[in-house]
Structures are given as structure tokens and as C-alpha cells.
C-alpha positions in Angstrom: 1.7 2.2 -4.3 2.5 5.2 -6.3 6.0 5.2 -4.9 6.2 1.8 -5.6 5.4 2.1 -9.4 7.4 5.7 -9.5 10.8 3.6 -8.0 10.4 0.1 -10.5 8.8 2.0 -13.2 5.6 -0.1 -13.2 2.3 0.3 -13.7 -0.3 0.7 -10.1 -1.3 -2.8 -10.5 1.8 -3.9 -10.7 3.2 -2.3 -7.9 0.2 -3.6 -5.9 1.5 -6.9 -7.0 4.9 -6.6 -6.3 3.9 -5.3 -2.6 1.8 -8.2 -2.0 4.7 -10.6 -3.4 7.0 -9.2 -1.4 5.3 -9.0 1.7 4.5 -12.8 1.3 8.5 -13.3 0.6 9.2 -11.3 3.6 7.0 -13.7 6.0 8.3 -16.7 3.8 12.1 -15.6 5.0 11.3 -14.7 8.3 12.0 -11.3 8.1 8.6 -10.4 9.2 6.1 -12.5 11.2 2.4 -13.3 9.8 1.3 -10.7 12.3 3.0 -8.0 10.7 2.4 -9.2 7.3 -1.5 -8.9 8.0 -1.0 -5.4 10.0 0.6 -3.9 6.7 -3.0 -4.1 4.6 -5.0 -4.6 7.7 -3.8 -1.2 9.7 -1.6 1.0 7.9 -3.2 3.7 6.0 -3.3 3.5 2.4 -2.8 6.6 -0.1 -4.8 6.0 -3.2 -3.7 8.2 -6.9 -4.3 11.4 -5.9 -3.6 11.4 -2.8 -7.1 10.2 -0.7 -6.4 8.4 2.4 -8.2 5.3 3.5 -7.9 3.9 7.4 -5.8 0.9 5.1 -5.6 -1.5 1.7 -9.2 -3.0 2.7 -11.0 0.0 2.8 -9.6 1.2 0.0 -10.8 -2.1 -1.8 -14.3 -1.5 -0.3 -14.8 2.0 -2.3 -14.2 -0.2 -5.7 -17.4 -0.4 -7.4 -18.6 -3.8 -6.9 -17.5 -6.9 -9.4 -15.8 -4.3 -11.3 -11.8 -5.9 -12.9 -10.0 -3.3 -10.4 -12.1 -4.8 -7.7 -11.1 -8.5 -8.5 -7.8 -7.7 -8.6 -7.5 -5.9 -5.4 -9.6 -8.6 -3.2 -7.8 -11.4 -5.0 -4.6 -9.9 -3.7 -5.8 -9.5 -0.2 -7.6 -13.5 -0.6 -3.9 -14.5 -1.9 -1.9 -12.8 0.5 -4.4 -13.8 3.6 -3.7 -17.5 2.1 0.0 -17.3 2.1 0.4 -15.8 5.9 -2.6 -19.1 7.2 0.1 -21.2 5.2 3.4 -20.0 6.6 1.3 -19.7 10.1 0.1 -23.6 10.0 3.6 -24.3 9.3 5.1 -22.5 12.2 2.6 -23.7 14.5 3.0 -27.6 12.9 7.1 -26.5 13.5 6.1 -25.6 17.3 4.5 -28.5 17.8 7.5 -30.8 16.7 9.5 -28.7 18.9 7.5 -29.2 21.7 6.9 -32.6 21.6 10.4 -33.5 21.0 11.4 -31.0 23.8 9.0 -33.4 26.6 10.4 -36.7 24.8 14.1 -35.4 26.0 12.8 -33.7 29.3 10.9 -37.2 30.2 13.6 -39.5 28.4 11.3 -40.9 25.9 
């Protein structure tokens, strides 16, 4: 995140934000699948100021002190992004399934 808020000239939060944003955008476009979207905060490690690594974004979150504003803020990223890649995901699979039914209407000439 700090290379984030170093390259727009933004604040940590902020770049957190942005991240999430555009990791939703990314799924949104296509450019990514839900899959990957949830590997970046689920898997890859995350580098907190100064440096500390965490095993990823969750952990991270965990080490927070509970109810606390930065907490709130981090989970309700996480909740948010979670909620936008179980959208894009529904719609996909509702997609597939259109797909798939119209593919056995025109293999069995319905």
C-alpha cells in the first residue's frame, strides 16, 4: 500500500481503497477472474508501514485492535470487495447457465 500512496500521492487509506476499487474494476472488466481477485488479499503477502510482513491483507486486518476505526475500515474493504467478486461470480455462473441451456436447445433443436 505504501507504493500505492507514494505513486498517487495519497494517503494509506486511500491507497487501500483505491486497491480494492481497482481490483473490483479489474474482475468487473474481465481482466482478472474472481479467483484471482480473492487470491490478491487472500494469499499474497502484505507489507504493512514499516515494513512488517503478514502471510496477506487478512492477517494483517486481524493484528488491528478490535472495533477500533482502522479496523472497520479494513474489514469493510475486505466485506465490500468479497461482495463485489460473489456478484460478478453469480453473474457469470447465471451467464453460463444461459449459455448452456441455449447450447442443448440448438444441439436438440428445441
Amino acid at each position: 500500500m505504501e507504493q500505492v500512496a507514494a505513486a498517487k500521492n495519497i494517503s494509506l487509506p486511500e491507497a487501500a481503497d483505491y486497491a480494492v476499487e481497482r481490483i473490483a474494476a479489474l474482475v468487473d472488466d474481465g481482466l482478472i477472474e474472481p479467483y484471482e481477485a480473492r487470491a490478491i488479499y487472500e494469499s499474497i503477502p502484505f507489507y504493512a508501514k514499516g515494513g512488517k510482513k503478514f502471510k496477506n491483507y487478512m492477517e494483517w486486518v486481524e493484528t488491528l485492535k478490535e472495533g477500533s476505526e482502522p479496523r472497520r475500515r479494513a474489514q469493510a474493504r475486505i466485506d465490500n470487495l468479497g461482495a463485489k467478486i460473489a456478484e460478478l461470480e453469480n453473474a457469470k455462473n447465471t451467464e453460463r447457465k444461459a449459455i448452456n441451456k441455449a447450447d442443448v436447445n440448438r444441439l436438440f433443436e428445441i
